[in-house]
C-alpha positions as CSV (number, residue, x, y, z in Angstrom):
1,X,-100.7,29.4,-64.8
2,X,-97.8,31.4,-65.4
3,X,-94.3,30.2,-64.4
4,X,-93.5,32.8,-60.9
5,X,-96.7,30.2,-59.6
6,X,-95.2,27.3,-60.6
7,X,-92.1,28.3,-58.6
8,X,-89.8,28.2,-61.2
9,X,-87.1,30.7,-62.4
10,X,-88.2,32.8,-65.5
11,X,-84.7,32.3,-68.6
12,X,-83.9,36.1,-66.9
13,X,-83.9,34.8,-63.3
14,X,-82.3,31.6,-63.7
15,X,-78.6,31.8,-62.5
16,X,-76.5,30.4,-65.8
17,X,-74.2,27.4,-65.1
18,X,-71.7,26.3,-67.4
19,X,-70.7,23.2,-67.9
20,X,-67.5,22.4,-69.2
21,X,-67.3,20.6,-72.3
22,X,-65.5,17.1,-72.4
23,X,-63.0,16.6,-75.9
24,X,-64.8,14.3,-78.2
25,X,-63.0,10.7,-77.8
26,X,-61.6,10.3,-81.2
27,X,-62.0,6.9,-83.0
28,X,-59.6,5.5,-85.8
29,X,-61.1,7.3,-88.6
30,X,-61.0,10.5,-86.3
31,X,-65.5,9.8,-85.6
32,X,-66.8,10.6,-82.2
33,X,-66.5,7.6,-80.1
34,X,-68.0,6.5,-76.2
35,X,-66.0,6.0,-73.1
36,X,-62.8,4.2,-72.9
37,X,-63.1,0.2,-74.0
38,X,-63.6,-2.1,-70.5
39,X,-60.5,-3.9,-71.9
40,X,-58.2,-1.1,-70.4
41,X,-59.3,-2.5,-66.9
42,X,-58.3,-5.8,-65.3
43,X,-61.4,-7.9,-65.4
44,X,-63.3,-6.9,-61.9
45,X,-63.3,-3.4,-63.6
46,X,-61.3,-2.3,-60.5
47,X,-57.6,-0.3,-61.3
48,X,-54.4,-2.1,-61.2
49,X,-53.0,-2.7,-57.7
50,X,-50.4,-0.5,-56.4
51,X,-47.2,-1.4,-55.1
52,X,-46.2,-0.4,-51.3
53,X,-44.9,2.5,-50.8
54,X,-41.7,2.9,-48.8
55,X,-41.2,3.1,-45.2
56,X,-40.2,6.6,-44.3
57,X,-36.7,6.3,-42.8
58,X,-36.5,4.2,-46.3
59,X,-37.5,6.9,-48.5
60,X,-34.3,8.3,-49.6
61,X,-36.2,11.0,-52.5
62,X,-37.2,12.5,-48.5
63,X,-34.2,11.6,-46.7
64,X,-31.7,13.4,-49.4
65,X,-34.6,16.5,-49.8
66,X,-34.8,19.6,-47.8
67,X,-37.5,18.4,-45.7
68,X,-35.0,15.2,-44.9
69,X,-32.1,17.4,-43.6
70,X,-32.9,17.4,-39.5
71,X,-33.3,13.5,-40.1
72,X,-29.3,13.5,-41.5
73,X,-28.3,15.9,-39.2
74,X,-29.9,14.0,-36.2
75,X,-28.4,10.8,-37.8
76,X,-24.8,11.9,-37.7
77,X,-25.3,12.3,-33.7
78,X,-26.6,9.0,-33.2
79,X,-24.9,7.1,-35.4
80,X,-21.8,7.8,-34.4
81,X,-23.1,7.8,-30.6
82,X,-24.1,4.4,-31.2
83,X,-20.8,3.2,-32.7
84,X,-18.7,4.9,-29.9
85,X,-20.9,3.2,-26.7
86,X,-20.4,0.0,-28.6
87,X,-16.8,0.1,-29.3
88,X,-16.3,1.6,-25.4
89,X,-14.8,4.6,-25.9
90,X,-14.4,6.7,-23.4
91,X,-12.7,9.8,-24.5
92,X,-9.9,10.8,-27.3
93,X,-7.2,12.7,-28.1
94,X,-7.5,15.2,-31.2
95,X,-4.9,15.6,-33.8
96,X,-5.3,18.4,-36.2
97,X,-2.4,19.1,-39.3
98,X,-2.2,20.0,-42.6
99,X,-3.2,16.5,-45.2
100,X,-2.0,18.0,-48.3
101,X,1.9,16.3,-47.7
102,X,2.9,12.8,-48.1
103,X,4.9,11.8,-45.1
104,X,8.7,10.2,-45.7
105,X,8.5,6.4,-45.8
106,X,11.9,5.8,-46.7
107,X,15.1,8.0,-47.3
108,X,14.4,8.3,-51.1
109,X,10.6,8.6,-51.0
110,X,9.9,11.4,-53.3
111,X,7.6,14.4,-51.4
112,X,4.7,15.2,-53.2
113,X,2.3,18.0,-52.2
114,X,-1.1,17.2,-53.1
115,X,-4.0,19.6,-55.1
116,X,-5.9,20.2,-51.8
117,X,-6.9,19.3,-48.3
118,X,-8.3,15.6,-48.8
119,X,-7.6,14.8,-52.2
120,X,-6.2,12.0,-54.0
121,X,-4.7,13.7,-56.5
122,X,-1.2,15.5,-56.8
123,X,-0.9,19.3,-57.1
124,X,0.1,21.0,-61.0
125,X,3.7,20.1,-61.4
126,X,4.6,23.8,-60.9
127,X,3.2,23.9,-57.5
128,X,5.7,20.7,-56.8
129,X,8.6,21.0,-54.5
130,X,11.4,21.5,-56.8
131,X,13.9,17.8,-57.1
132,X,17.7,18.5,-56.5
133,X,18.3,18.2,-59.7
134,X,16.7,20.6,-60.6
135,X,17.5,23.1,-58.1
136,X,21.0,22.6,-59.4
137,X,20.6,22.3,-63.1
138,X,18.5,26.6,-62.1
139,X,14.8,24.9,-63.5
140,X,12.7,25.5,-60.3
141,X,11.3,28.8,-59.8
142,X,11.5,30.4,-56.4
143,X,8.2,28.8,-55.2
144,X,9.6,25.3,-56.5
145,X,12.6,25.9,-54.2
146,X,10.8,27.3,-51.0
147,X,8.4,24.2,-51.0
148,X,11.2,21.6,-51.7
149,X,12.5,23.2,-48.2
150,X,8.9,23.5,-46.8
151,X,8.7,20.1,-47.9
152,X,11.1,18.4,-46.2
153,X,9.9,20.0,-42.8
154,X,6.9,18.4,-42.9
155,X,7.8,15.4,-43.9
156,X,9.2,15.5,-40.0
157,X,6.3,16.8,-38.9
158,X,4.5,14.2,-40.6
159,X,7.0,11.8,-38.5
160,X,6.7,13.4,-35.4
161,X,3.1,13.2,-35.4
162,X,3.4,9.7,-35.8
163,X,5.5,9.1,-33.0
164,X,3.7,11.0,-30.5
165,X,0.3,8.8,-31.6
166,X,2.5,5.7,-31.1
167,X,4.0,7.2,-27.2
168,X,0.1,8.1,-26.3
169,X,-1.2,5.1,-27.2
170,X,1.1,2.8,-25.4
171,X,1.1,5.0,-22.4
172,X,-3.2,5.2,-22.6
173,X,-3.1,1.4,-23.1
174,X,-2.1,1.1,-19.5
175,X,-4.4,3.1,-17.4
176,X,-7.0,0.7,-16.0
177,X,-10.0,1.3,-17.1
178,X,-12.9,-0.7,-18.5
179,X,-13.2,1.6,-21.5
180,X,-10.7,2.8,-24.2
181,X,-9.1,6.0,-22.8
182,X,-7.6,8.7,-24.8
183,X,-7.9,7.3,-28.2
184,X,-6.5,9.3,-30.6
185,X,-8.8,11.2,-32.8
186,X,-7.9,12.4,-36.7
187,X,-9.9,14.1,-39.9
188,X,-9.3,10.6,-41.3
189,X,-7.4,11.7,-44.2
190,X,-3.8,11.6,-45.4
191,X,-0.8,14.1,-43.9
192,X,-1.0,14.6,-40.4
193,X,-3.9,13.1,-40.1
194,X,-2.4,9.7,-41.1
195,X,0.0,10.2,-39.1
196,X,-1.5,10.0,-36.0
197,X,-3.5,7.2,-36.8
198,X,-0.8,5.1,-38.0
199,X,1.2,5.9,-34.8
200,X,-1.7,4.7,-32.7
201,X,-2.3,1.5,-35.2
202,X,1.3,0.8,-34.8
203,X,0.7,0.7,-31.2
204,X,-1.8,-1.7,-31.6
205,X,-4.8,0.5,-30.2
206,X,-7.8,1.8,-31.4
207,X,-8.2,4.9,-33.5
208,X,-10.9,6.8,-34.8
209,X,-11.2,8.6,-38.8
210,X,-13.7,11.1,-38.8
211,X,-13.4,11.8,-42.7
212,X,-15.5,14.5,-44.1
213,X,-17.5,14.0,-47.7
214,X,-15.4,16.2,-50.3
215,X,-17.1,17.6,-53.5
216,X,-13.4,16.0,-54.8
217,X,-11.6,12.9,-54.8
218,X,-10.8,12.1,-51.2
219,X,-10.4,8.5,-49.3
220,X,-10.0,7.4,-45.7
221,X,-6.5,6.8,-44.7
222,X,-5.8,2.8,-43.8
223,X,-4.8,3.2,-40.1
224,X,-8.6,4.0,-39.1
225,X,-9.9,0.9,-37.3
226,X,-12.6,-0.4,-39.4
227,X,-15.5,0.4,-36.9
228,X,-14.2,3.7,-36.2
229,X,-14.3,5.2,-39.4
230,X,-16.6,7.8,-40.0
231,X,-17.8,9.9,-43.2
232,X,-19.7,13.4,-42.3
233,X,-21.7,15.1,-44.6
234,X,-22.2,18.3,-42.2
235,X,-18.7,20.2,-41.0
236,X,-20.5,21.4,-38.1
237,X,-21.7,17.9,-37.6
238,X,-18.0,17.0,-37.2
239,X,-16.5,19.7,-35.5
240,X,-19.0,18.5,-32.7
241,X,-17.2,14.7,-32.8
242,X,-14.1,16.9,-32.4
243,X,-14.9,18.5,-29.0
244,X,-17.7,16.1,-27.5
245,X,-15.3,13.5,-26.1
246,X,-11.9,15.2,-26.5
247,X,-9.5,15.6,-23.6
248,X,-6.4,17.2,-25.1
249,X,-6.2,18.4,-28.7
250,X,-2.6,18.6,-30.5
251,X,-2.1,21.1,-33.7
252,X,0.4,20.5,-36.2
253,X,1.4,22.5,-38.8
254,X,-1.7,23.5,-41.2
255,X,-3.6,25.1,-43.1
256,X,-7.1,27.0,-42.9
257,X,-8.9,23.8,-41.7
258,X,-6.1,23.7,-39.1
259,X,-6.8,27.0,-37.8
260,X,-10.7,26.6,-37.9
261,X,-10.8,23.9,-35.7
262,X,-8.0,24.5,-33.5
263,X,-9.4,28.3,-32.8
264,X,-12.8,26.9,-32.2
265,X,-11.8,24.7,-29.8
266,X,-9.9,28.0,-27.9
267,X,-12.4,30.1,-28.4
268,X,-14.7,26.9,-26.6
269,X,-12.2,26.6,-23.7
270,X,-12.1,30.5,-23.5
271,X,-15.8,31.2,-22.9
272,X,-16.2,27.9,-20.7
273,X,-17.9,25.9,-23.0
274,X,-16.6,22.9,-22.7
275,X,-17.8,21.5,-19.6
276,X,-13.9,20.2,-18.9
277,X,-10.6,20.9,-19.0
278,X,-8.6,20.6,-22.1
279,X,-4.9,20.1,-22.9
280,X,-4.2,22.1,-26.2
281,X,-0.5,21.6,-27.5
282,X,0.6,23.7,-30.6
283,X,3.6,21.6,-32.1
284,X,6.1,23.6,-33.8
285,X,6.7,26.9,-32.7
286,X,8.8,28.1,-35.5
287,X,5.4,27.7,-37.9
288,X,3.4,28.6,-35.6
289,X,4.9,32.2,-34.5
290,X,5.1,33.1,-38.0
291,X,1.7,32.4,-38.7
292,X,0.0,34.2,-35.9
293,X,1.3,36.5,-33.1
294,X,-0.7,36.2,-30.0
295,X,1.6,39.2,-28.4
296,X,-0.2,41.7,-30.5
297,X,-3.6,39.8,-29.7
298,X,-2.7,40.9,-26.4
299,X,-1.3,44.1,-26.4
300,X,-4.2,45.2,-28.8
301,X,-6.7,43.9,-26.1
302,X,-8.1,41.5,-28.0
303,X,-7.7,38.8,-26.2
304,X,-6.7,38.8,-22.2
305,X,-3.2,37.5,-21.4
306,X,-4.6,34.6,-19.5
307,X,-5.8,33.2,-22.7
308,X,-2.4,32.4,-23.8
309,X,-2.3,30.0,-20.7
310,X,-4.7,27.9,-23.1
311,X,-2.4,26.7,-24.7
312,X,1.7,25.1,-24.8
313,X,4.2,24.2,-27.3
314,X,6.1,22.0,-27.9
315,X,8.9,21.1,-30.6
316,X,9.6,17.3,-29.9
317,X,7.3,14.0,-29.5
318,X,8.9,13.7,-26.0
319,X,8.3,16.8,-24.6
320,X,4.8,17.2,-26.1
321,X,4.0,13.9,-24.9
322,X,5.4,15.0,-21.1
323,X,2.8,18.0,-21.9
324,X,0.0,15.6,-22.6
325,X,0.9,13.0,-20.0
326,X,1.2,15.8,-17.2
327,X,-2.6,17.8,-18.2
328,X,-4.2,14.3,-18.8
329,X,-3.2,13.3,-15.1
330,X,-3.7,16.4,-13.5
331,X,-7.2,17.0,-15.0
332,X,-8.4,13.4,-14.7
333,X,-6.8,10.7,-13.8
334,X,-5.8,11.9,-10.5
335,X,-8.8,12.4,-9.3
336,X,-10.4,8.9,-11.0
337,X,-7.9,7.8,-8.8
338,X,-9.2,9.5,-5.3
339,X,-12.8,8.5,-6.9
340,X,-11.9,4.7,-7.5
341,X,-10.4,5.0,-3.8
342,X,-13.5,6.2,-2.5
343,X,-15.7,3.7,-4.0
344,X,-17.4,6.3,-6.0
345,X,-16.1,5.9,-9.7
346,X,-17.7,4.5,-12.2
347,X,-15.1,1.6,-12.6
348,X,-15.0,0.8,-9.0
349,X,-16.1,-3.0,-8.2
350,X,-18.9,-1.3,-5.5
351,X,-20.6,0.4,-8.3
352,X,-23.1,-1.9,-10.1
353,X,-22.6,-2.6,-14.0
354,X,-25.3,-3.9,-16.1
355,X,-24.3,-5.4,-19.5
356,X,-26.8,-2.9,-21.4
357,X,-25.0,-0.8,-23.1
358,X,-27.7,2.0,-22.1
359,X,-27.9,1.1,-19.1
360,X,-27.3,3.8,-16.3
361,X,-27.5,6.8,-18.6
362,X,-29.7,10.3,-17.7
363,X,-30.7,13.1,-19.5
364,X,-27.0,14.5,-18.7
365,X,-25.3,12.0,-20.5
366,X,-26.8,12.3,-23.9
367,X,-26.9,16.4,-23.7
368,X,-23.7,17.1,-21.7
369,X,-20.6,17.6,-24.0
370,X,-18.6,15.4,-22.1
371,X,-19.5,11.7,-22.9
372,X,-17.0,10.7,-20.4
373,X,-19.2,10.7,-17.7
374,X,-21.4,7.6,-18.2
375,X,-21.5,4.9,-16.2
376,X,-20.5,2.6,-18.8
């Protein structure tokens, strides 16, 4: 019987399969040896148990990955959501300035101008204002001597800053409210920026540091309150904080993190954006009106010469404070007022409170850039 009866493939026919061939197990002497000893195993013959892996939002090989970033961007909205329903703010205040000068603690307090925005550490000794000494004895060079005048400049600034916090604050700290009104708001880092939150401290009210994460040496300034000091890790992340609860914004003399963020916040008010209104004062109009020229923005039909309404000036802590004062009425509190009257504001007696902090809230509240408008 040949093999096509038996039903089996001829060596021609028969598909060829190849195996692969396993490395010889090599012994002590280098002989061909069997599978692995049974002693490798625990004694069931079952593998070693595992440990647990971690939670996700405890994973932070994922959270710090690519794949992570929505998590840390989402976690830079709610975290600090969270932190301002507990601590009952309402709305803020937004000072923006230059951080790269100390301010003038004393008389003989020796200006420094520091390496750059943030940092902890001083500029190269020829990037220094220039001492008196100095100046008279002809060893600083002509950028020495236009920074020792610079310097001194904003060293008032840095003072002025800190007095209008300190006026705000104690004029905020007597509107009724259940909530912390117009608390002011800084970058959280030196300059300027602790100015404003020193004034405020100083005033004994709350103020809020939103510091962002600097590939260099940087530190929060001490006049943040504690619970209201925040580290970004995303600028646009930030910039949000910045507009979402702000009511007026002041600029002080600055750099290119000065302009960014007070021109965004325009170019917001500009294109109606913000779903209020906003106070904008630019202190300083002898910096300012050399740094830009909104004239020629206007005669060049860049912008329209309405948009110039957007914004004041001011050159004292008084009168930008009567600035502030006046828009923050106007805009708000005037018509609190007519709603309180009515029985219709949210800090009324007739309307209902619940102690949840959540309580009350729509869709509105947590997509609406204006937080201001919760219940609570």
């Amino acid at each position: 019987m040949n093999d096509e009866k038996q039903g089996t493939a001829t060596p021609s026919s028969r598909p060829t399969q190849r195996v692969p061939r396993q490395p010889p197990l090599a012994g002590e002497h280098g002989s061909v040896q069997g599978p692995a000893p049974a002693a490798s195993l625990p004694g069931n013959g079952a593998p070693p148990p595992l440990e647990r892996a971690p939670l996700a939002y405890e994973n932070s090989a994922f959270l710090n990955s690519a794949d992570g970033r929505l998590m840390r961007i989402l976690s830079e909205y709610l975290e600090p959501l969270a932190r301002f329903r507990h601590e009952q703010i309402q709305d803020t205040v937004v000072f923006f300035g230059s951080a790269r000068f100390h301010g003038r603690e004393e008389a003989d307090h020796v200006l420094e101008l520091l390496a750059n925005t943030g940092s902890l550490q001083p500029a190269p000794s020829h990037e220094q204002p220039a001492s008196a000494p100095d100046i008279a004895a002809g060893k600083a060079t002509d950028l020495q001597r236009k920074r020792a005048v610079a310097a001194v400049e904003m060293a008032r600034y840095y003072e002025d800053a800190r007095r209008l916090s300190f006026l705000l604050t104690k004029w905020a700290g007597k509107i009724p409210s259940r909530k912390h009104r117009f608390v002011i708001t800084s970058g959280g880092g030196p300059g300027i920026m602790e100015a404003a939150n020193r004034g405020a401290w100083e005033a004994g009210g709350k103020t809020i540091g939103l510091n962002i994460r600097l590939p260099f040496e940087q530190a929060p300034n001490p006049y943040i309150t504690p619970s209201l000091n925040f580290e970004f890790h995303y600028f646009f992340m930030r910039k949000l904080w910045f507009a979402y609860l702000s009511k007026a914004l002041v600029v002080f003399p600055g750099g290119f993190g000065t302009l960014d963020e007070m021109f965004e916040i325009l170019t917001l008010a500009q294109t109606h954006k913000l779903a209020k209104k906003i106070t904008v004062v630019i202190y300083g109009s002898e910096y300012w009106k050399k740094v830009f020229n909104l004239d020629a923005l206007v005669e060049t039909g860049a912008i329209s010469p309405k948009d110039i309404d957007l914004i004041q000036f001011a050159d004292t802590p008084e009168q930008a404070f009567e600035l502030l004062r006046r828009g923050l009425t106007e805009n708000y509190l005037a018509a609190e007022l007519a709603e309180a009257a009515a029985g219709t504001h949210p800090e009324s007696p007739a309307v209902n409170h619940d102690e949840d902090l959540m309580s009350g809230w729509t869709v509105e509240d947590f997509l609406s850039p204006e937080m201001a408008k919760t219940s609570k």
